[in-house]
Backbone as a printed PyTorch tensor [residue, N CA C, xyz], in Angstrom:
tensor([[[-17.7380,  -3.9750,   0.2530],
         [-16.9030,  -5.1340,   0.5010],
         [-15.4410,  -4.7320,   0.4090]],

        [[-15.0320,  -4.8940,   1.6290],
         [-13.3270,  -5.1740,   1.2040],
         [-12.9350,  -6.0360,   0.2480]],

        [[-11.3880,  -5.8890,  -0.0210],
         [-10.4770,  -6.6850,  -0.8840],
         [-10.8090,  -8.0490,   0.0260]],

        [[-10.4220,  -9.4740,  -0.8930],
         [-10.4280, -10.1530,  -0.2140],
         [ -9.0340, -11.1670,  -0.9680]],

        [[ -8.2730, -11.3150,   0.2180],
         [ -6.7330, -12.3580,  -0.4350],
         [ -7.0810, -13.5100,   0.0000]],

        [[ -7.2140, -14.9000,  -0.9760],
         [ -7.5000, -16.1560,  -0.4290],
         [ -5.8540, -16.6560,  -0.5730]],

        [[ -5.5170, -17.2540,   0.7570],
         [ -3.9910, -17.6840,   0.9360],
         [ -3.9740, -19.4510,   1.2550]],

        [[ -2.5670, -19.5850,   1.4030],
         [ -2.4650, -21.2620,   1.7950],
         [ -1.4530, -21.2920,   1.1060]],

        [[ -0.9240, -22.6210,   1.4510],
         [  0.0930, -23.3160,   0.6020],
         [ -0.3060, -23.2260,  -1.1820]],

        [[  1.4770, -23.5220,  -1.5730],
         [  0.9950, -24.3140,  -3.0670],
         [  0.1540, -25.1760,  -2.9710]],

        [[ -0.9320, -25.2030,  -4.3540],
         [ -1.7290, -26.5180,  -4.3270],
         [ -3.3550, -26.2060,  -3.0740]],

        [[ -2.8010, -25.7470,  -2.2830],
         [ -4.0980, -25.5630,  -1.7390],
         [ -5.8050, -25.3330,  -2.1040]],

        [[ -5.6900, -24.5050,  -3.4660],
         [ -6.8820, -23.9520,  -3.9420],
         [ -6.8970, -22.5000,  -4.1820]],

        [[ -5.9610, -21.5710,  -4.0380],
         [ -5.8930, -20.2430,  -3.9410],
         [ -6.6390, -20.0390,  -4.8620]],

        [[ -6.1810, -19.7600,  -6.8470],
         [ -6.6140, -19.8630,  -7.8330],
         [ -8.0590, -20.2090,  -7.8090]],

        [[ -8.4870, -21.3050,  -7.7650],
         [ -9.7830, -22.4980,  -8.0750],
         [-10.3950, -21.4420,  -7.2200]],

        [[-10.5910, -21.3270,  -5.8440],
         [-11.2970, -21.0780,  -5.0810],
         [-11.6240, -19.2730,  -5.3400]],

        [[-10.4360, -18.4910,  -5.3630],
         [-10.4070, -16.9560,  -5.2990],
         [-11.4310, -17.0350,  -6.5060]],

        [[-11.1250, -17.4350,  -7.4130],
         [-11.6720, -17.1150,  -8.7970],
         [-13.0560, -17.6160,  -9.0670]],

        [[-13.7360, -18.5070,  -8.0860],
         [-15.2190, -18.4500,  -7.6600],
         [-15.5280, -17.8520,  -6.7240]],

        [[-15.1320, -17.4290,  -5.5200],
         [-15.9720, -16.1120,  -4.7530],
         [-15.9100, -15.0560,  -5.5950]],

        [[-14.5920, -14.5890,  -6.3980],
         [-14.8870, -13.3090,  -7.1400],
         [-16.0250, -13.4150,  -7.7990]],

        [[-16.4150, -14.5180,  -8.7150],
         [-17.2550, -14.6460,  -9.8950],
         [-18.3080, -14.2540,  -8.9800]],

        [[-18.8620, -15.1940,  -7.7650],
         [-19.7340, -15.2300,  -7.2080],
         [-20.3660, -14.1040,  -6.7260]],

        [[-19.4480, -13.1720,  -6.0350],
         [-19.3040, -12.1950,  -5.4620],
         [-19.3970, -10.5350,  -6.8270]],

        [[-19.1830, -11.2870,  -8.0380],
         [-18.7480,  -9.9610,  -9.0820],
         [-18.0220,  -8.8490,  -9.0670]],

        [[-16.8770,  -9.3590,  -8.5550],
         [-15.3820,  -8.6700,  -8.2230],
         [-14.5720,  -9.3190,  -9.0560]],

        [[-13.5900,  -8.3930,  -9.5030],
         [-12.2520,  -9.1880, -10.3650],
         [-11.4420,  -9.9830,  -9.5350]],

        [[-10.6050, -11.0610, -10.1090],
         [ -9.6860, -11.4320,  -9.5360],
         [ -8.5160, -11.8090, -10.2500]],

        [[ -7.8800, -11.9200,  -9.1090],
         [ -6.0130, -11.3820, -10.2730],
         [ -5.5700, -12.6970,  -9.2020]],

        [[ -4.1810, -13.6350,  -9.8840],
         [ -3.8430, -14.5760,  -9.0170],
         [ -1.9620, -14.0670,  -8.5930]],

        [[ -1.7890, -13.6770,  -7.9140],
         [ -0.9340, -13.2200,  -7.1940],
         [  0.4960, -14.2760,  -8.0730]],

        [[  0.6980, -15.4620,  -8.4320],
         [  1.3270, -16.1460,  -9.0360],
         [  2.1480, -15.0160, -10.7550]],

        [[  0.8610, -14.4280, -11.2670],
         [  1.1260, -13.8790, -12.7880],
         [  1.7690, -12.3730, -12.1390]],

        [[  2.0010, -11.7520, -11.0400],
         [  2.7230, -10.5970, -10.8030],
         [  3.9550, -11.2380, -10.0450]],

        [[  4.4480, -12.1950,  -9.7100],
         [  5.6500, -12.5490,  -9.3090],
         [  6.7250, -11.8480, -10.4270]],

        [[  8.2270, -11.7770, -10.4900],
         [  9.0800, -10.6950, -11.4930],
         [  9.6730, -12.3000, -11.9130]],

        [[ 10.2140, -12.2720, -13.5640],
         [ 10.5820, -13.2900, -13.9260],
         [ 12.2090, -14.1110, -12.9940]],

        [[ 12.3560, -13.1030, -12.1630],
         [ 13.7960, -13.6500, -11.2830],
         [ 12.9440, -14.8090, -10.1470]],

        [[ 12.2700, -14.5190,  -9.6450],
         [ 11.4480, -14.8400,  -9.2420],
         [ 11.1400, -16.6340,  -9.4320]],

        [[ 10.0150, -16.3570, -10.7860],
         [  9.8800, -17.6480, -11.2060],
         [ 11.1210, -18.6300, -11.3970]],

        [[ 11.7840, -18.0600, -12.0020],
         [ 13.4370, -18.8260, -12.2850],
         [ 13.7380, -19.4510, -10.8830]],

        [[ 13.7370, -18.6200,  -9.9020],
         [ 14.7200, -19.3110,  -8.8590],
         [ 13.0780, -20.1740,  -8.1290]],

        [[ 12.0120, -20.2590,  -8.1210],
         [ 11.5210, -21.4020,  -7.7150],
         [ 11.2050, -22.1810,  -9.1840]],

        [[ 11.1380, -22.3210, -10.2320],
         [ 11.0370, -23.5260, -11.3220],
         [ 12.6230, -24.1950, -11.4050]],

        [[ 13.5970, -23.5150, -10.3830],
         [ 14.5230, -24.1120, -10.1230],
         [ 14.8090, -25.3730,  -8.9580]],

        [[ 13.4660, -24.9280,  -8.0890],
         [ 13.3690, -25.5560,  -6.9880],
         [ 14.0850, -25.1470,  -6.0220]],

        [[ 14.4680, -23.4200,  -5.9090],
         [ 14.8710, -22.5770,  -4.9810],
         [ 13.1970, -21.7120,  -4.1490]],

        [[ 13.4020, -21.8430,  -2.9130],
         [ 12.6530, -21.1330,  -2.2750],
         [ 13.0940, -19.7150,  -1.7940]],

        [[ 12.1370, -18.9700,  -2.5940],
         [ 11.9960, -17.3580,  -1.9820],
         [ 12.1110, -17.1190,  -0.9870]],

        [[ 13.3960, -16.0770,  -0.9810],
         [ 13.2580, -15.5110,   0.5870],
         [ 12.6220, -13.9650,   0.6040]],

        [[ 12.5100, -13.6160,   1.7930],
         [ 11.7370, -12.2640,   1.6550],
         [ 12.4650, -11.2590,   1.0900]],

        [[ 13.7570, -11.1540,   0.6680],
         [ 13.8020,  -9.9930,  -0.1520],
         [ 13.3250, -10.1460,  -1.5590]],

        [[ 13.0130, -11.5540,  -1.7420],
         [ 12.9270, -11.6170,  -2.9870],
         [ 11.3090, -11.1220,  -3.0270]],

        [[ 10.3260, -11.4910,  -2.1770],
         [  9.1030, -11.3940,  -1.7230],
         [  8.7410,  -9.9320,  -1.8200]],

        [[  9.5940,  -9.1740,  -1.2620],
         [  8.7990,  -7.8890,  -1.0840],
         [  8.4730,  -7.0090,  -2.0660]],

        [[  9.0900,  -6.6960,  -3.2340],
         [  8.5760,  -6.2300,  -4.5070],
         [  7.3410,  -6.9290,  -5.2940]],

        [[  7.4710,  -8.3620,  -4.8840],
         [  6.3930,  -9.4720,  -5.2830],
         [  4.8900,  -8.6840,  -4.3520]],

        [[  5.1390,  -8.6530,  -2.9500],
         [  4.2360,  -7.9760,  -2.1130],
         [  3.6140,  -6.8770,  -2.2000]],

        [[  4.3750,  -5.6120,  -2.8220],
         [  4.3040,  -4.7130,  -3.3040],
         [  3.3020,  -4.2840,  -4.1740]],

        [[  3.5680,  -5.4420,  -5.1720],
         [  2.8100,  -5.3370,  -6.6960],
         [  1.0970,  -6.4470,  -6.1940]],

        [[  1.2410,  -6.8910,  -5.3830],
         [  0.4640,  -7.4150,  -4.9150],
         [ -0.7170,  -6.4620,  -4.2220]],

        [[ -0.1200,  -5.6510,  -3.2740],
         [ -0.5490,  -4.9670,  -2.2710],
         [ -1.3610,  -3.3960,  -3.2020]],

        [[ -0.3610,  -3.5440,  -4.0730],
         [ -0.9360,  -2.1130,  -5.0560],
         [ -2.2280,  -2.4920,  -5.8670]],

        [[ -2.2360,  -3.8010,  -6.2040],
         [ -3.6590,  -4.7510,  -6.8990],
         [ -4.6520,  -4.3970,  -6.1660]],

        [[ -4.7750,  -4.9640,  -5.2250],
         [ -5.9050,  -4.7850,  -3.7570],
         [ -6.2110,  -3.4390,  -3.6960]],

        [[ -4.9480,  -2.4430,  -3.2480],
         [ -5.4650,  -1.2440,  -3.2050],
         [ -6.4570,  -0.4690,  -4.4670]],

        [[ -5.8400,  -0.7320,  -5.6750],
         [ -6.4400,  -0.3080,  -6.8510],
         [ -7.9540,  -0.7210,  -6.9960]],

        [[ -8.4920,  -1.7460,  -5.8800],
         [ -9.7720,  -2.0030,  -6.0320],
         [-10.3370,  -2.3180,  -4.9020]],

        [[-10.2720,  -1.3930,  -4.1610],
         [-10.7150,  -0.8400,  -2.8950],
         [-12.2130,  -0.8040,  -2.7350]],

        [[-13.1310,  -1.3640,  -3.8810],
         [-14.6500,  -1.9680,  -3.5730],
         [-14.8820,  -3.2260,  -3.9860]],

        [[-13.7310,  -3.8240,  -4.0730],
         [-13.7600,  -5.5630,  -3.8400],
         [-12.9980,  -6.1350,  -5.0310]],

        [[-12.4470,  -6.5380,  -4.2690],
         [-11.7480,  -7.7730,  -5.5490],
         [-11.0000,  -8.8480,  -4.8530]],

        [[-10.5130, -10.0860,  -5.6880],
         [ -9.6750, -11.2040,  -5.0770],
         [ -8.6170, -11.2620,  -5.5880]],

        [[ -7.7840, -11.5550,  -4.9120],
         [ -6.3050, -12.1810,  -5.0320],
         [ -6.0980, -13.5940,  -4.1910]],

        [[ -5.5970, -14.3240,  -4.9850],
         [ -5.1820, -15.6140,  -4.6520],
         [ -3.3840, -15.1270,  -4.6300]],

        [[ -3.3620, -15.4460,  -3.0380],
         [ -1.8860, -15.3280,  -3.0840],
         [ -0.9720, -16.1350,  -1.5860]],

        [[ -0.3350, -16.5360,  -1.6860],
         [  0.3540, -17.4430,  -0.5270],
         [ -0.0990, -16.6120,   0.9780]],

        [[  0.7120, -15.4500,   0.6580],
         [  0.6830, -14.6060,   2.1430],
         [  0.6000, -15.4480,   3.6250]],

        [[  1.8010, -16.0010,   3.9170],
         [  2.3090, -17.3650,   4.7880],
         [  2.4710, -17.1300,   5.7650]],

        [[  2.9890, -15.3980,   5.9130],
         [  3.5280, -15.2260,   7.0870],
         [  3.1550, -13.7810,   7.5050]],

        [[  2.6830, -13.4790,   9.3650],
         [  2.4090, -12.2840,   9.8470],
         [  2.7120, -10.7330,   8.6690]],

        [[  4.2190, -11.3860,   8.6290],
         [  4.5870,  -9.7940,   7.9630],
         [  3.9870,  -9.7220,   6.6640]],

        [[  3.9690, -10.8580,   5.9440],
         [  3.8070, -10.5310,   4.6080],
         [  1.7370,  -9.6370,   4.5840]],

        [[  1.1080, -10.5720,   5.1620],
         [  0.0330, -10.1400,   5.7320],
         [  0.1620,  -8.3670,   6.2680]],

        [[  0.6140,  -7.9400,   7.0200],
         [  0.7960,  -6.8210,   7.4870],
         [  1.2930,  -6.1030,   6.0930]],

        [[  2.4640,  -6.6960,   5.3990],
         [  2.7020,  -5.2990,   4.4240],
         [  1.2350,  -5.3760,   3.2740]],

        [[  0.7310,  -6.5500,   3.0180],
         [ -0.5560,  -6.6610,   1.9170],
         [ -1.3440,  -5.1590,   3.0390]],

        [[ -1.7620,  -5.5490,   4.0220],
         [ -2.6630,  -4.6230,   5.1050],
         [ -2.3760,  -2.7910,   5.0150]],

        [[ -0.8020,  -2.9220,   4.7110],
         [ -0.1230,  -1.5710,   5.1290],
         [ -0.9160,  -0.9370,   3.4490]],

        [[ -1.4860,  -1.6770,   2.5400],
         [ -2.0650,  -1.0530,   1.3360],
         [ -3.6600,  -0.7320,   1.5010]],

        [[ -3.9960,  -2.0350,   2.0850],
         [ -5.4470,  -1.6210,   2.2820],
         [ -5.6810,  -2.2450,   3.9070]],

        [[ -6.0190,  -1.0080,   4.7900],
         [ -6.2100,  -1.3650,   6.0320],
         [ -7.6450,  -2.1830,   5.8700]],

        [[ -7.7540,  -3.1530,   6.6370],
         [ -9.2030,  -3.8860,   7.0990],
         [ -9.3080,  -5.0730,   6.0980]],

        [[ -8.1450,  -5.2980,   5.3020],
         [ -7.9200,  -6.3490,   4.2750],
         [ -8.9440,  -7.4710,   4.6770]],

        [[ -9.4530,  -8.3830,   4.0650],
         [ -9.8270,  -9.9880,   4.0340],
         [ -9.1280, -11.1430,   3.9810]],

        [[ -9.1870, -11.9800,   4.6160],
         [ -8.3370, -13.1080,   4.8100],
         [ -9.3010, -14.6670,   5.0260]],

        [[ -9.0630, -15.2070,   3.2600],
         [ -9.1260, -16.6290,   3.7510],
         [ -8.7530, -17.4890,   3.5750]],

        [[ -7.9530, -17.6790,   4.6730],
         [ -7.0030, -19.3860,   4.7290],
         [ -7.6100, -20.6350,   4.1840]],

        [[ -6.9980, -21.0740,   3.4660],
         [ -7.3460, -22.7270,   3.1800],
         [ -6.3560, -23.0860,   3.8680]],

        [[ -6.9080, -24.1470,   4.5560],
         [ -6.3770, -25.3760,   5.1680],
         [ -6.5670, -26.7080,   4.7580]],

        [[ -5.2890, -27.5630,   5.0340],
         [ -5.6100, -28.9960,   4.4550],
         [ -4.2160, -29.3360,   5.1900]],

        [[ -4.5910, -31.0620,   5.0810],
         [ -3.0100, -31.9340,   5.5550],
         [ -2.1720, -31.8300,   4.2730]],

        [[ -1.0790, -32.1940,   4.6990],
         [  0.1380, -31.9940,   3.7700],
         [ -0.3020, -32.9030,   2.7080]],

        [[ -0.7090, -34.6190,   2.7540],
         [ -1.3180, -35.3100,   2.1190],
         [ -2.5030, -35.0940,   1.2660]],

        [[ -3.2260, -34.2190,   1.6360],
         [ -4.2460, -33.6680,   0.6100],
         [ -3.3280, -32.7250,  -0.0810]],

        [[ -2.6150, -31.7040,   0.1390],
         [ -2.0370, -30.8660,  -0.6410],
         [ -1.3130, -32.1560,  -1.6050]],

        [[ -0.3850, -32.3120,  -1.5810],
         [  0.6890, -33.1050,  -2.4930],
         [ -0.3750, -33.8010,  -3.3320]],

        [[ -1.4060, -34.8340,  -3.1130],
         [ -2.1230, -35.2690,  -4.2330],
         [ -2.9870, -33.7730,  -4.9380]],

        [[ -2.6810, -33.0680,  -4.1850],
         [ -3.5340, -31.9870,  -4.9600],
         [ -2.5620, -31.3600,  -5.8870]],

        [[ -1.2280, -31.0360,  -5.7720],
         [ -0.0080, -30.7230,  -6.4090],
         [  0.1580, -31.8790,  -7.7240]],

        [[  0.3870, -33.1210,  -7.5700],
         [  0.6620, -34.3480,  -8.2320],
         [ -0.3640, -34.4270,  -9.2320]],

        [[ -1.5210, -33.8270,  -9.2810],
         [ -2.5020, -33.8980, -10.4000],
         [ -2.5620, -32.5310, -11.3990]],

        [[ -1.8140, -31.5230, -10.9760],
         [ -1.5910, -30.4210, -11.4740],
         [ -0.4200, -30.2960, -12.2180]],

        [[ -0.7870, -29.8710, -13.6160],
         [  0.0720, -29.7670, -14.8020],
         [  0.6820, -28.1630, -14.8700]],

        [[  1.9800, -28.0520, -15.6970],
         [  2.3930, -26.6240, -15.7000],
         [  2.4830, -25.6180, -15.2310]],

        [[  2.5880, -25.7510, -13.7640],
         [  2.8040, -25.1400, -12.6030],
         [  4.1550, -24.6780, -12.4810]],

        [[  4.5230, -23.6910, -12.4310],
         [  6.3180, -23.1420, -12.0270],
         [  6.6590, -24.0160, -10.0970]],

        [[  5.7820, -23.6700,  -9.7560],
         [  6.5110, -24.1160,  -8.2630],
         [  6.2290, -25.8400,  -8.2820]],

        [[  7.4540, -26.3170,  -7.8720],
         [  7.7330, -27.8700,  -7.9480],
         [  6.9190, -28.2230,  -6.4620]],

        [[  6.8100, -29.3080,  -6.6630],
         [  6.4160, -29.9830,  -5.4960],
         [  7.3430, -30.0220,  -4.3310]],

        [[  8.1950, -29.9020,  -4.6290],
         [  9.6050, -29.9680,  -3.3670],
         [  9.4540, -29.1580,  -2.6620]],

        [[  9.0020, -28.0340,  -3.0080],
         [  9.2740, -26.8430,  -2.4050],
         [  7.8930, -26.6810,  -1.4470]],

        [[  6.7440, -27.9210,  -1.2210],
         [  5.5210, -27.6540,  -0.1090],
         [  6.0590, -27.7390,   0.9720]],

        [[  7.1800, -28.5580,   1.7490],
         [  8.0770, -28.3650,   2.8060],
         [  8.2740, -27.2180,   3.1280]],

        [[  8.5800, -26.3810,   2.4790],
         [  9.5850, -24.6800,   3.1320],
         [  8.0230, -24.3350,   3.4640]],

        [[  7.1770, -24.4300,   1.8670],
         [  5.6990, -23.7220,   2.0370],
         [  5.4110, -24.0820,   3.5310]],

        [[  4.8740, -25.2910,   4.1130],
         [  4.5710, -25.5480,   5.2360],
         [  5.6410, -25.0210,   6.3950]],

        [[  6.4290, -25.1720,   6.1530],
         [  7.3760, -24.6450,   7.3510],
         [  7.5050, -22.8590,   7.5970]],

        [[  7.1180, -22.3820,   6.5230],
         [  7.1310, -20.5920,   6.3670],
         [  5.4060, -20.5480,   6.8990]],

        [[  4.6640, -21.3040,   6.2610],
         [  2.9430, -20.8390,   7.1620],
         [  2.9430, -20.5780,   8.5740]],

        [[  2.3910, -19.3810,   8.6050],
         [  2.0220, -18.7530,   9.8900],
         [  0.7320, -18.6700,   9.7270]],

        [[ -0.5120, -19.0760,  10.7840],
         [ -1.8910, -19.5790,  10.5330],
         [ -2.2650, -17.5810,  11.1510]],

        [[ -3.5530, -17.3340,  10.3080],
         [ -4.3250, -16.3420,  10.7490],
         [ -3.7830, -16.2990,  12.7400]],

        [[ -3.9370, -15.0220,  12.8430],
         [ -3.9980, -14.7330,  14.5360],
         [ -5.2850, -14.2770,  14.4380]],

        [[ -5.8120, -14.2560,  15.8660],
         [ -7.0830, -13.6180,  16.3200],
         [ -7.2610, -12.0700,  15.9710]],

        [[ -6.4190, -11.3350,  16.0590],
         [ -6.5250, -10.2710,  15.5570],
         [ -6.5660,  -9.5270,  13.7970]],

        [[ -6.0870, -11.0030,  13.0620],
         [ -6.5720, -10.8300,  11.6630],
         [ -7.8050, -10.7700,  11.2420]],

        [[ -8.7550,  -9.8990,  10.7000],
         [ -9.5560, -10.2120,  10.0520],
         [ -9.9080, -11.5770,   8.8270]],

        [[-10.5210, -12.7200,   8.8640],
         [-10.3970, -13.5830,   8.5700],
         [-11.1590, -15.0780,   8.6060]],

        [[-11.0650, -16.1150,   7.9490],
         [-12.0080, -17.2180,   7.8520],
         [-10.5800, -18.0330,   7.7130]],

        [[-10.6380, -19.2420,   8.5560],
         [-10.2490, -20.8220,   7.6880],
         [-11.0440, -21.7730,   7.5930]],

        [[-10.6290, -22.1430,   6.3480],
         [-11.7390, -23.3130,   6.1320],
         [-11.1530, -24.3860,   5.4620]],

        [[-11.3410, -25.4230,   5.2870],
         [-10.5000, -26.5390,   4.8510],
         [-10.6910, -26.8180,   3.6530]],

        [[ -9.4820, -27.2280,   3.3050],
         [-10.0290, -28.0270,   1.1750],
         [-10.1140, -28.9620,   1.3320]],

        [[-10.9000, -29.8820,   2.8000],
         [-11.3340, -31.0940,   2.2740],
         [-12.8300, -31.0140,   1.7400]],

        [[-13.4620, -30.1520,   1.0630],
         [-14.6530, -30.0840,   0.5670],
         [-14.6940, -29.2080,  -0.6570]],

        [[-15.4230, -29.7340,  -1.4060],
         [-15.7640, -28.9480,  -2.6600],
         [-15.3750, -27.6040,  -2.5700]],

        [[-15.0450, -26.8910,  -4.1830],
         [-14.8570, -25.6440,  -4.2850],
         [-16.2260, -24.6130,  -3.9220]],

        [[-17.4130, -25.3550,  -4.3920],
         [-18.8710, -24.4750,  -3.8180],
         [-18.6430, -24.7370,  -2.0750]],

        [[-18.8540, -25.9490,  -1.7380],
         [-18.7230, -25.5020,  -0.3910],
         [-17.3580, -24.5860,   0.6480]],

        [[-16.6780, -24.5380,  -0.2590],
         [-15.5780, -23.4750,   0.2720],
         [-16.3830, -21.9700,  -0.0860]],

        [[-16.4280, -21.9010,  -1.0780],
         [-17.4560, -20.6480,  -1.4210],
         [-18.1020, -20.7050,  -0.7100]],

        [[-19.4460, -21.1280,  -0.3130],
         [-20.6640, -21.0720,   0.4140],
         [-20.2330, -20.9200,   1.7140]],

        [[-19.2470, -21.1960,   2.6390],
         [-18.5760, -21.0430,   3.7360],
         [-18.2830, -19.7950,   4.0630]],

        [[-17.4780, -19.1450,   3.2070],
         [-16.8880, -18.4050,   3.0180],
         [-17.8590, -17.1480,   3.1730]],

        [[-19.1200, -17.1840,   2.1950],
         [-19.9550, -15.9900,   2.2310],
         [-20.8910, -16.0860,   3.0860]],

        [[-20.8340, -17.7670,   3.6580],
         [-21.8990, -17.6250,   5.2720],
         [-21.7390, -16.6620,   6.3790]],

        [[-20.1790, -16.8960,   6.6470],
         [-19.4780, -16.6910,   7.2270],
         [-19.2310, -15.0400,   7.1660]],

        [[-19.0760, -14.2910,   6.1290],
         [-18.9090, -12.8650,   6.3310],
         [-20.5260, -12.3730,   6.0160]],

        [[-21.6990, -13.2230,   6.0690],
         [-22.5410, -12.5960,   6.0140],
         [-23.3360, -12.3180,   7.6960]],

        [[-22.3670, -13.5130,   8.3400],
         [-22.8560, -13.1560,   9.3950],
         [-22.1290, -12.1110,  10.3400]],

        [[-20.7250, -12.3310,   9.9640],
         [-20.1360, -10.9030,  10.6470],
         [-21.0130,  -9.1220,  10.0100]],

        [[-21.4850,  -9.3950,   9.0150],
         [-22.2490,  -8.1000,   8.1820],
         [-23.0600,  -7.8630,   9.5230]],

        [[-23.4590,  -8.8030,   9.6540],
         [-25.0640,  -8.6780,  10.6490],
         [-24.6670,  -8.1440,  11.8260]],

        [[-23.2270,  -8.6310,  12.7130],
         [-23.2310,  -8.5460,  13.7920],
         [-23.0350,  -7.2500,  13.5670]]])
């Protein structure tokens, strides 16, 4: 098994979800949030949005995770946009990719019920406006968080069990 990065907006499920295929799957998982650098957290618990220079050392330490476990593991991590995707890839070629999807309205009540979170709610705007959706040429699944965390799981491993086959 490849690495596998579950991405999306804040609030989406990254966490919840990565951290049951790993279990499921019996791979570690690390949430891309606890390797951000404390400059970092500061300027979004400020309600400043990251720009990519701030990103790419974040990417880095990200990308070196994955590689370090090059017979499977998860990361829950935004990865919003082509490039950021490509530099995670430039660590481990043939990476995994699965998008959660949801309306902005499911995210925000999904944000609004969540306690002690560094990234504010303000900041799902830029999130949505920086998402760049999987291309055809990514290796990859989307699947929506309008359904349970098992049925995101169960999707998820339908789904690469049938690419196994092909």
């Amino acid at each position: 098994m490849h690495p596998l990065v579950v991405m999306g907006v804040s609030g989406s499920g990254k966490s919840t979800v990565g951290a049951a295929i790993a279990q499921r799957l019996r791979v570690p998982f690390e949430d891309a949030d606890d390797l951000h650098p404390p400059e970092n957290i500061a300027k979004m618990s400020a309600g400043h949005a990251l720009d990519d220079s701030d990103r790419y050392p974040w990417l880095e330490a990200v990308g070196q995770w994955l590689a370090d476990h090059p017979d499977g593991g998860v990361m829950g991590c935004s990865a919003l946009k082509r490039k950021y995707r490509d530099q995670l890839r430039s660590h481990v070629p043939g990476l995994q990719f699965l998008m959660l999807e949801g309306s902005r309205e499911v995210i925000e009540r999904r944000q609004a019920s969540r306690a002690g979170h560094f990234m504010p709610a303000s900041l799902l705007t830029s999130q949505f406006a920086t998402l760049e959706p999987l291309e055809p040429d990514e290796h990859g699944v989307v699947l929506s968080v309008d359904q349970g965390v098992d049925q995101i799981v169960q999707g998820y491993v339908d789904v690469m069990s049938r690419d196994a086959e092909s």
